[in-house]
C-alpha atoms as a printed R data frame, in Angstrom:
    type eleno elety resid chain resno      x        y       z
1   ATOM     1    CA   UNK     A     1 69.773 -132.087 127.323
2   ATOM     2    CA   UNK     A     2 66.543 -134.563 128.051
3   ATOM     3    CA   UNK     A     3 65.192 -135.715 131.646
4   ATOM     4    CA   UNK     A     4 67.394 -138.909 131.686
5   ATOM     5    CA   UNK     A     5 70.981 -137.233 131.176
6   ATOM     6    CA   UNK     A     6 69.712 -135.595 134.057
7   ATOM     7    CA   UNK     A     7 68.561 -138.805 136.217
8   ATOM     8    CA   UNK     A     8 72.168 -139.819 135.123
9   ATOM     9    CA   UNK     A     9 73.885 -137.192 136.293
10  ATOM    10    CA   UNK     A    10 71.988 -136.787 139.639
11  ATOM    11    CA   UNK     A    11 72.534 -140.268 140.488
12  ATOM    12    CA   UNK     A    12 76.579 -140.354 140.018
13  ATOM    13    CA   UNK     A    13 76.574 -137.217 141.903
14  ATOM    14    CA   UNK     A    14 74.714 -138.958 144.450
15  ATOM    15    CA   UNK     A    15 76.571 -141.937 144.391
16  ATOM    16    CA   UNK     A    16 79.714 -140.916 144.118
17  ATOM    17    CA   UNK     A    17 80.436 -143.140 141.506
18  ATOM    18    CA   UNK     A    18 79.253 -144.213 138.275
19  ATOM    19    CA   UNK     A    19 79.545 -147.709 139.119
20  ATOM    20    CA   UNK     A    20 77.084 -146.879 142.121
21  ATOM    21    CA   UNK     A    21 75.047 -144.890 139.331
22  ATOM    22    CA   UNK     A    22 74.782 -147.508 137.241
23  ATOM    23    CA   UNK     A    23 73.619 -150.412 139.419
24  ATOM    24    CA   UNK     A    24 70.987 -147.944 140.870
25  ATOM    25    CA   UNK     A    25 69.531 -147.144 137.411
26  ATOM    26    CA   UNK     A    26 70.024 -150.625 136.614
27  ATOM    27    CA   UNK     A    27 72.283 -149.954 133.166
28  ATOM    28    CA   UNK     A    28 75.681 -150.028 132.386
29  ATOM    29    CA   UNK     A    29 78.295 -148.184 133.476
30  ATOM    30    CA   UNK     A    30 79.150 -147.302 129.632
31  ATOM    31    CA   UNK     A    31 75.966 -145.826 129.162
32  ATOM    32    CA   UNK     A    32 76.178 -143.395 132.066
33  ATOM    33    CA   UNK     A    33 79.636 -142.351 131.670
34  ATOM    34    CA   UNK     A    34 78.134 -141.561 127.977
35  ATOM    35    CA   UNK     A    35 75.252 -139.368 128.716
36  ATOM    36    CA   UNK     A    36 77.190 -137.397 131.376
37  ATOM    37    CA   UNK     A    37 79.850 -136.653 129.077
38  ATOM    38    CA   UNK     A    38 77.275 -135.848 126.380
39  ATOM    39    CA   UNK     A    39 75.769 -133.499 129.012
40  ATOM    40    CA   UNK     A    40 79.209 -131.507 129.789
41  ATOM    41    CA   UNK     A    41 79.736 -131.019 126.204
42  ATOM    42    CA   UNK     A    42 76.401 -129.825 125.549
43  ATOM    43    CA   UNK     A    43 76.832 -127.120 128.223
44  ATOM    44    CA   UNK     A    44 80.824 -126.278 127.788
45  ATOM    45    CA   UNK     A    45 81.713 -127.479 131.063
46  ATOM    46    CA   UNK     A    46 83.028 -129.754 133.415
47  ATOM    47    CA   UNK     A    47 80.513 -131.172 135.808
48  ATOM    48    CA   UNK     A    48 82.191 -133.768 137.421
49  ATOM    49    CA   UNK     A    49 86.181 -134.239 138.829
50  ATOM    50    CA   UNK     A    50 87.088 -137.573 138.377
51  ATOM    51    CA   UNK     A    51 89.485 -139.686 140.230
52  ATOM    52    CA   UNK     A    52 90.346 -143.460 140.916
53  ATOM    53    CA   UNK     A    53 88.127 -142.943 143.873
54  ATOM    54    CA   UNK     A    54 84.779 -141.715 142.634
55  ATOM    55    CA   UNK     A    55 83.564 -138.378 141.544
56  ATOM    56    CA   UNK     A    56 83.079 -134.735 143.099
57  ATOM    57    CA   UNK     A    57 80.995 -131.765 142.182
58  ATOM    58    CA   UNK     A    58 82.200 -129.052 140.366
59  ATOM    59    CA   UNK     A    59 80.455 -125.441 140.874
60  ATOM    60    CA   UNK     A    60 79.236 -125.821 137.922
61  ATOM    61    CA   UNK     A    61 77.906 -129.602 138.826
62  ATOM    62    CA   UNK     A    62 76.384 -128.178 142.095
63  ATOM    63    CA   UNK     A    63 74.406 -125.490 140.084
64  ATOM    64    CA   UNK     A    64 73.155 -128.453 137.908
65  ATOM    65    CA   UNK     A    65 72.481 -130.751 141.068
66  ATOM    66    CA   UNK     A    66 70.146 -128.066 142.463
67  ATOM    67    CA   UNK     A    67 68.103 -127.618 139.434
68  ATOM    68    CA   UNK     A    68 67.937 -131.171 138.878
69  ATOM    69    CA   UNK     A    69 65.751 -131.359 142.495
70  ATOM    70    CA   UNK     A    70 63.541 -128.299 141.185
71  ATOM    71    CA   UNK     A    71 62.986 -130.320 137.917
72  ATOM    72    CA   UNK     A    72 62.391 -132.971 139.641
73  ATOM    73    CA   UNK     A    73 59.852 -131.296 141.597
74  ATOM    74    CA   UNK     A    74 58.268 -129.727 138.494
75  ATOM    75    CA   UNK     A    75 57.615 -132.366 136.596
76  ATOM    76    CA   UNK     A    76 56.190 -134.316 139.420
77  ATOM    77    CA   UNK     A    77 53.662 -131.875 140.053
78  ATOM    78    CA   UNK     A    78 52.636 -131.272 136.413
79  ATOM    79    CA   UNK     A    79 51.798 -134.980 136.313
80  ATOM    80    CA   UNK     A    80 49.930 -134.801 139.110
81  ATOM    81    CA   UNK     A    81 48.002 -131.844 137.890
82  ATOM    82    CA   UNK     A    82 47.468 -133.769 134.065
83  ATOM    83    CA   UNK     A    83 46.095 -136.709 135.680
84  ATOM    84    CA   UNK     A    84 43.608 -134.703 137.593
85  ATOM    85    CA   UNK     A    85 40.354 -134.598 136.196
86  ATOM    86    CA   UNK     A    86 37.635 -132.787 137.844
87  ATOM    87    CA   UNK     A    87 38.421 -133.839 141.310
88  ATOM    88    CA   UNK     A    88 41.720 -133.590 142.975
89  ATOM    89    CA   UNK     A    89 43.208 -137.244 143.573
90  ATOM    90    CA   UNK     A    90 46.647 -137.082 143.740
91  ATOM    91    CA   UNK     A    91 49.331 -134.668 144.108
92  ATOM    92    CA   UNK     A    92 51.438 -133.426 147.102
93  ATOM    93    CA   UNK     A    93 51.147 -130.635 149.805
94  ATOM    94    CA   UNK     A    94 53.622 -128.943 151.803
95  ATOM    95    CA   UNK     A    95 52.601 -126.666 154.754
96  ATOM    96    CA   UNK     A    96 54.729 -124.280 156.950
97  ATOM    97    CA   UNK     A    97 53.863 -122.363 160.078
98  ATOM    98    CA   UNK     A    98 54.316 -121.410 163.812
99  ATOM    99    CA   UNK     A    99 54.064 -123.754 166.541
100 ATOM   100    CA   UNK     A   100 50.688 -122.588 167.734
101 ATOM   101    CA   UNK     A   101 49.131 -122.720 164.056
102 ATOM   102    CA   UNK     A   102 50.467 -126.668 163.774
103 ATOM   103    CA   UNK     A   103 49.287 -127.314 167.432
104 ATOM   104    CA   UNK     A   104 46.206 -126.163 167.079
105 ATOM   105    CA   UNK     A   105 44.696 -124.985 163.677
106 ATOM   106    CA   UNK     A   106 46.441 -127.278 160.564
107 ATOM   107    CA   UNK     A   107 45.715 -130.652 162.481
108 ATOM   108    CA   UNK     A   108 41.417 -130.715 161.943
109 ATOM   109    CA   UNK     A   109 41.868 -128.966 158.887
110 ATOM   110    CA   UNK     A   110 43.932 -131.399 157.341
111 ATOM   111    CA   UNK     A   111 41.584 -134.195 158.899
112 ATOM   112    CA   UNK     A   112 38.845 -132.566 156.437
113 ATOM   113    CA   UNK     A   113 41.722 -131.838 154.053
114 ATOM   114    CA   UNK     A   114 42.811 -135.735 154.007
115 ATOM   115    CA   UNK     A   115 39.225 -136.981 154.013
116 ATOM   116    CA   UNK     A   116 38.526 -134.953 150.969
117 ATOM   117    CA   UNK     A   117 41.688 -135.412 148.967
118 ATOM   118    CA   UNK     A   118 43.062 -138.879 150.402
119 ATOM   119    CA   UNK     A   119 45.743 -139.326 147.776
120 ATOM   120    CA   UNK     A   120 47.272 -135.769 148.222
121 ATOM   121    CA   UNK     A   121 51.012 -136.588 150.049
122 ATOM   122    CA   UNK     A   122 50.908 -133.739 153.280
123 ATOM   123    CA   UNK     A   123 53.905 -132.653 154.992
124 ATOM   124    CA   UNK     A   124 54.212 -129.905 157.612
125 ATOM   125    CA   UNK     A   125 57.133 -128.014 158.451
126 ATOM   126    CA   UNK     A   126 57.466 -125.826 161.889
127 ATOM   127    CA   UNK     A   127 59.556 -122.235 162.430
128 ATOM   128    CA   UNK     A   128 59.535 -118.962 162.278
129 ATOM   129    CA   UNK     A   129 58.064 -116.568 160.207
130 ATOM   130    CA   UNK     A   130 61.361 -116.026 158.984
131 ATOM   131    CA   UNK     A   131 62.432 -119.621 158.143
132 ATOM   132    CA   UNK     A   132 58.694 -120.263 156.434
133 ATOM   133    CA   UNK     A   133 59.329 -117.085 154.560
134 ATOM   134    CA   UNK     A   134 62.563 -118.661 153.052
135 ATOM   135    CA   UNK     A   135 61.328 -121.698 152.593
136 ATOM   136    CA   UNK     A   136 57.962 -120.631 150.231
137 ATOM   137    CA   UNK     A   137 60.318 -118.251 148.594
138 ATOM   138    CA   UNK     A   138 62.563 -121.216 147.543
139 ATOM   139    CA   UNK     A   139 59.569 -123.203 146.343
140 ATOM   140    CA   UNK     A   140 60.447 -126.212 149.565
141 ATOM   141    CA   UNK     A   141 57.028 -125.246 151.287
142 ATOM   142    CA   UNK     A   142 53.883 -124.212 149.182
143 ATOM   143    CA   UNK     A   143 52.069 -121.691 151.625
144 ATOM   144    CA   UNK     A   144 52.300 -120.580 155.407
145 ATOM   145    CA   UNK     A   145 49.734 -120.276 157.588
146 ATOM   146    CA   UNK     A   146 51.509 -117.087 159.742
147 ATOM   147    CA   UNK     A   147 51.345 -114.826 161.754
148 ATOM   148    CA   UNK     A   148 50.646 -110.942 159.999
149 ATOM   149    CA   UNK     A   149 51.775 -108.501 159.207
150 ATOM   150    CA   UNK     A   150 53.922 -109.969 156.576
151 ATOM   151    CA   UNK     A   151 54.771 -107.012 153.680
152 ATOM   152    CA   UNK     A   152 56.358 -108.492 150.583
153 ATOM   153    CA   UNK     A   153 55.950 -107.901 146.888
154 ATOM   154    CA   UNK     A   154 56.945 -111.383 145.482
155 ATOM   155    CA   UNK     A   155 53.953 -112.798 148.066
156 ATOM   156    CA   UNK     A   156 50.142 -113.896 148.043
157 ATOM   157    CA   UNK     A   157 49.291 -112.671 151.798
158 ATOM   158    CA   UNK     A   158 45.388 -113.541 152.595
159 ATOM   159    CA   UNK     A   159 44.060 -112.554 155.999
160 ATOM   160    CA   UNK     A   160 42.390 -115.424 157.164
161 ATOM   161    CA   UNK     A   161 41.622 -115.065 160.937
162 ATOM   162    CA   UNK     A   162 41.310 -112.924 163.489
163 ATOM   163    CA   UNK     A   163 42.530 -114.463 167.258
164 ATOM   164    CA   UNK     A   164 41.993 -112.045 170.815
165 ATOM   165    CA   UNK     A   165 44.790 -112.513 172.834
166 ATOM   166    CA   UNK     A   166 44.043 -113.348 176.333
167 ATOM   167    CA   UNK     A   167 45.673 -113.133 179.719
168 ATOM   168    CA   UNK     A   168 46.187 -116.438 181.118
169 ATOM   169    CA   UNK     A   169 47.477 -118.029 184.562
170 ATOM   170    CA   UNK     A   170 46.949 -120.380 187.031
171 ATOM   171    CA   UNK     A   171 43.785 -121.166 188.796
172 ATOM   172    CA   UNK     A   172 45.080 -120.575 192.005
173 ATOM   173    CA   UNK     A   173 46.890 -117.174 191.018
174 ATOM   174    CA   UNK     A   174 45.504 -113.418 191.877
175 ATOM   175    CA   UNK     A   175 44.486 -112.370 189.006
176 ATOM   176    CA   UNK     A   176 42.588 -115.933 188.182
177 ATOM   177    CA   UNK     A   177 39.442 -114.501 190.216
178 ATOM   178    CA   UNK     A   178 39.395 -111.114 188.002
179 ATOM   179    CA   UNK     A   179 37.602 -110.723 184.621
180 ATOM   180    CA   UNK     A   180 39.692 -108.208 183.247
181 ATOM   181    CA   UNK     A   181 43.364 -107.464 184.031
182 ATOM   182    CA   UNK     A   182 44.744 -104.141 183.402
183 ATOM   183    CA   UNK     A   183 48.309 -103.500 181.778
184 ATOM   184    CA   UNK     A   184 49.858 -102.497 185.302
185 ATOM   185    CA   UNK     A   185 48.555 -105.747 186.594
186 ATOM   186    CA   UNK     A   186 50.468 -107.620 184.880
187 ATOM   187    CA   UNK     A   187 53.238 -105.949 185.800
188 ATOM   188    CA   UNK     A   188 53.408 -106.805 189.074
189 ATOM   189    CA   UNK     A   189 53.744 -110.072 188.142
190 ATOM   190    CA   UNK     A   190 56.662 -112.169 185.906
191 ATOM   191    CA   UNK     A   191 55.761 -112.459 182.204
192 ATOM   192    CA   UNK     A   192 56.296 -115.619 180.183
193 ATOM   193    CA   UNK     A   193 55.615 -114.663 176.329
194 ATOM   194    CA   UNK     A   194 56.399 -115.677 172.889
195 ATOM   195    CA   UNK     A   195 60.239 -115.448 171.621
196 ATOM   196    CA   UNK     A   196 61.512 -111.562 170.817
197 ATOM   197    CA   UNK     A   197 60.852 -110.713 167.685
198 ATOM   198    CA   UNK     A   198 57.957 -112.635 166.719
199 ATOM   199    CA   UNK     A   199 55.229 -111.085 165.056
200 ATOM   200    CA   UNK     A   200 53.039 -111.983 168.174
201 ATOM   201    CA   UNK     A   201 55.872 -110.868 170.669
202 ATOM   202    CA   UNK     A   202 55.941 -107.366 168.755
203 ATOM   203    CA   UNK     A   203 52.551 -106.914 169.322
204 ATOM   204    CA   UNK     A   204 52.839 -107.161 173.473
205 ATOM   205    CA   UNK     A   205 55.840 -105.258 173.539
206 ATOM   206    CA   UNK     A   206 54.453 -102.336 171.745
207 ATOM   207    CA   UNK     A   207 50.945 -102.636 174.169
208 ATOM   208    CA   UNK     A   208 53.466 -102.544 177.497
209 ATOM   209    CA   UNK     A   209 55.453  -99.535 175.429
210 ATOM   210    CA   UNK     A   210 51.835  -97.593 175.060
211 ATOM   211    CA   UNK     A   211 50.638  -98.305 178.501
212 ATOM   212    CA   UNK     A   212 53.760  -97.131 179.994
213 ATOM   213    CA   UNK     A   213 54.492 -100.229 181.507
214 ATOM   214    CA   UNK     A   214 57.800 -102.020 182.178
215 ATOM   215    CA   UNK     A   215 56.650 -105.934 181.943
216 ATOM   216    CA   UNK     A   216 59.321 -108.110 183.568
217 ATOM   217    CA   UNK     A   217 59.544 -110.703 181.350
218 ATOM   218    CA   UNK     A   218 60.974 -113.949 183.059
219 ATOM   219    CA   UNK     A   219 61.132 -116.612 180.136
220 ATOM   220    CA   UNK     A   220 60.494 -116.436 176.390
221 ATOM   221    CA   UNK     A   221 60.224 -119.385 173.866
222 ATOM   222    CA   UNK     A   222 58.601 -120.191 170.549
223 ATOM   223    CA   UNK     A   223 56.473 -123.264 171.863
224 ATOM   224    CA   UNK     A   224 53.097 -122.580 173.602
225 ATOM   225    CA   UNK     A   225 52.885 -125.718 174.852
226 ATOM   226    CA   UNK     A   226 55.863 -124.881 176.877
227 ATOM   227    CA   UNK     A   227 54.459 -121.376 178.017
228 ATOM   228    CA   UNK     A   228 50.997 -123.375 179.207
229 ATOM   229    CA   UNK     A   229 53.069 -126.091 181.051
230 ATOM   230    CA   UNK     A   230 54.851 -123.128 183.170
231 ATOM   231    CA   UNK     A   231 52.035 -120.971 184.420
232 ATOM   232    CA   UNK     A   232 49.983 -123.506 184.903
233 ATOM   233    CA   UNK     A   233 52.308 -123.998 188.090
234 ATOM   234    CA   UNK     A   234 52.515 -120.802 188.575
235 ATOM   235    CA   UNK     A   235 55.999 -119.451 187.368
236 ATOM   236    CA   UNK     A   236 54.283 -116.499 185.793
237 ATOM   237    CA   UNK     A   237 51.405 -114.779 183.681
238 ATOM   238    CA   UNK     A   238 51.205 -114.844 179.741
239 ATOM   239    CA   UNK     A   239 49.342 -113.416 176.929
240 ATOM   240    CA   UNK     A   240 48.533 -115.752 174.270
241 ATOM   241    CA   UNK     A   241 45.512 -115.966 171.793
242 ATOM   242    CA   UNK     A   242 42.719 -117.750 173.097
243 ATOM   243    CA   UNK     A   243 42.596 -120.760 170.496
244 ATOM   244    CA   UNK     A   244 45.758 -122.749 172.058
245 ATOM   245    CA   UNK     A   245 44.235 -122.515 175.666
246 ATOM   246    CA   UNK     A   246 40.542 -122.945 174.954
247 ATOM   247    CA   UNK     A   247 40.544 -126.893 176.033
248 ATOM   248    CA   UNK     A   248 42.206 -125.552 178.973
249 ATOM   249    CA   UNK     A   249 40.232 -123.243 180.168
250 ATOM   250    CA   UNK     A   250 37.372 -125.351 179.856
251 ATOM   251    CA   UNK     A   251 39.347 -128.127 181.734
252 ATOM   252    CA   UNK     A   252 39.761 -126.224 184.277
253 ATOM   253    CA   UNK     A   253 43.768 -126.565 184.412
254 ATOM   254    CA   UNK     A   254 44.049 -122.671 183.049
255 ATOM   255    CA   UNK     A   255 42.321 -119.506 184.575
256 ATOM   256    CA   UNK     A   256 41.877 -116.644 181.687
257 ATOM   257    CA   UNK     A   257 41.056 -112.890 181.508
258 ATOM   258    CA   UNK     A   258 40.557 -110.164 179.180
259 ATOM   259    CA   UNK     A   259 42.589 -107.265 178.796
260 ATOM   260    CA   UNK     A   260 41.018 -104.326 180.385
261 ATOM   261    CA   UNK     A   261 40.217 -101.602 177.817
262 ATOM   262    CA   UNK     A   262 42.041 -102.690 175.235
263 ATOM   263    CA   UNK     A   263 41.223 -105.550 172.911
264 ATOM   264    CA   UNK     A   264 44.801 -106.883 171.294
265 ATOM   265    CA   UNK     A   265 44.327 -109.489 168.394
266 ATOM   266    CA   UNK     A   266 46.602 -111.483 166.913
267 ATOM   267    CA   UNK     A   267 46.028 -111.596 162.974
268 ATOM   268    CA   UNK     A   268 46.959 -114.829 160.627
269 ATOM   269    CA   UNK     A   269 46.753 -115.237 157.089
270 ATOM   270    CA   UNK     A   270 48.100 -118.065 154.551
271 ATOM   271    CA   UNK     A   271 51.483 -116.921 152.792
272 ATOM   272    CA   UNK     A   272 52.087 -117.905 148.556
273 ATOM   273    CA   UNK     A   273 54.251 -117.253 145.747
274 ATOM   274    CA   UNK     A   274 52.111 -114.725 143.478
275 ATOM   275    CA   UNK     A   275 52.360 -117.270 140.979
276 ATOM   276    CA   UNK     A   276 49.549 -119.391 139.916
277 ATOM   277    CA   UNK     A   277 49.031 -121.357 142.797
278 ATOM   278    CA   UNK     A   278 48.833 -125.195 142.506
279 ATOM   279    CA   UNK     A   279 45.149 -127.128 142.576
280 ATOM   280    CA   UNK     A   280 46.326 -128.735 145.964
281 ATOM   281    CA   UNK     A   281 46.911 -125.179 147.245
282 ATOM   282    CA   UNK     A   282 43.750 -123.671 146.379
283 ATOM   283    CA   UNK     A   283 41.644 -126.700 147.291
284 ATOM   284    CA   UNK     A   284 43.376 -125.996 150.892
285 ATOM   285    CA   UNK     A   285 42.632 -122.281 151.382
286 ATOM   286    CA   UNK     A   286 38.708 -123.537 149.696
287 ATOM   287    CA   UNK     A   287 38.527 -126.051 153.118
288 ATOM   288    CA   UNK     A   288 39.887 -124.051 155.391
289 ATOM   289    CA   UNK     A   289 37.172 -120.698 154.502
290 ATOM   290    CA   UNK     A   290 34.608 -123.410 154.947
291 ATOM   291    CA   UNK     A   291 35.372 -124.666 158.412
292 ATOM   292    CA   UNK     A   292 37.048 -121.470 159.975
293 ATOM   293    CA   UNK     A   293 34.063 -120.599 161.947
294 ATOM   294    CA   UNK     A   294 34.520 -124.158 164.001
295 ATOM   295    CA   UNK     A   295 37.814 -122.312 165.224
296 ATOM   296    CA   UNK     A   296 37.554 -120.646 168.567
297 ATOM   297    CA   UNK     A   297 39.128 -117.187 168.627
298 ATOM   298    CA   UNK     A   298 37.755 -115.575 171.631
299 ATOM   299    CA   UNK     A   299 36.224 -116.509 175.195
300 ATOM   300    CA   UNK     A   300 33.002 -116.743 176.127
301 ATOM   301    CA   UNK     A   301 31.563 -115.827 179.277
302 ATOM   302    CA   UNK     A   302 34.444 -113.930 180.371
């Protein structure tokens, strides 16, 4: 088996065909009907059903298919890491995390990121903790920037920063004129938070569950730009960490206050296979430690 029986057979299972195959490999038709059959015999298999109408995957050929994409993959990034000399200048990134961290955190650091390393390919991907999880574990996105805790043996989990959550409304609301806001406040008052089950969400629910309060929570979604956009007309109250609501605090378009004696943060930390990490990887976590302290985690003033 050698790299183009595989290029072969990914294409005619692409394709459909091997006529298709062949044009977009630019050989004959012979030649790729050849090396796939030379690849079934080598492995004892059938690969591919054929009929007068093209080709379809066996399980055996959608086994192959998938590894063909991790190959792919790997031997992509090993020449990218041979043709690196002391400097990284080429190679290809891919980044998961929450809405908030994309919003708000990757964009200046891959700015710097990009200005350092302009021939390293980015690409970000957006979800849950969950679907970031899945997606480093299956080698689709190198790290996560995500919310903590996150417990798992097969994982690289490095505490990064530390962000105070904050209660926020609108200027004109109640509680805008007060510095701190107490847990049975906010009670009074229609919650919008961060979906169930988020790491973040967990974190309110058990500070309402230890102050003995029952928070009425009136909407719940994933996208702080969406929680922002509602109390700043006044449908309800959040918590959030500062960072997201900084710019609009200082614009004047958000009121925020402290929680009164308590002080809840909201901890993120990048997420890795234990396995030696790539150059582009640790080049990334190197940028981000130097510019961290240009992120703002808590208010001032307040």
């Amino acid at each position: 088996m050698d790299l183009r029986q595989l290029e072969m057979f990914r294409a005619v299972a692409e394709q459909g065909t091997f006529t298709r195959a062949a044009d977009r490999l630019h050989v004959s038709q012979s030649a790729v009907s050849r090396q796939v059959q030379l690849l079934e015999d080598e492995l004892g298999g059938v690969l591919l059903r054929r009929s007068a109408r093209g080709v379809t995957l066996t399980e055996a050929g959608e086994l192959l298919l998938r590894m063909t994409h991790r190959v792919e993959k790997d031997v992509e990034e090993a020449l990218a890491e041979i043709s690196q000399t002391h400097a990284l200048k080429r190679g290809r990134l891919h980044l998961g995390g929450g809405m908030t961290v994309c919003l708000y955190i990757l964009p200046r650091l891959l700015k710097r990121f990009r200005r350092l390393y302009s021939g390293v390919d980015l690409q970000v991907t957006t979800g849950s903790s969950e679907k970031i999880l899945e997606l480093v574990r299956a080698q689709e996105v190198d790290l996560g920037l995500l919310t903590l805790p996150i417990v798992a043996k097969d994982l690289e989990v490095v505490p990064v920063m530390k962000e105070e959550m904050v209660v926020v409304t609108a200027p004109g609301h109640p509680l805008s004129r007060e510095r701190t806001v107490d847990a049975k406040s906010l009670g009074r008052f229609p919650l919008i938070l961060y979906e169930a089950g988020s790491n973040t969400r967990k974190v309110l629910d058990q500070f309402f569950l230890e102050e003995g309060v029952s928070a009425e929570v009136a909407m719940e979604t994933e996208n702080v730009e969406i929680i922002k956009a509602m109390v700043a007309i006044n449908l309800g109250v959040t918590i959030v960490p500062f960072t997201p609501v900084a710019k609009d605090v200082r614009a004047g378009r958000l009121a925020v206050a402290r929680l009164r004696g308590r002080r809840l943060l909201r901890e993120t930390g990048w997420v890795f296979l234990k396995a030696e990490p790539r150059r582009a990887v640790t080049e990334l976590l190197r940028t981000f430690d130097e510019m961290k302290s240009q992120f703002r985690t808590a208010p001032a003033g307040v």
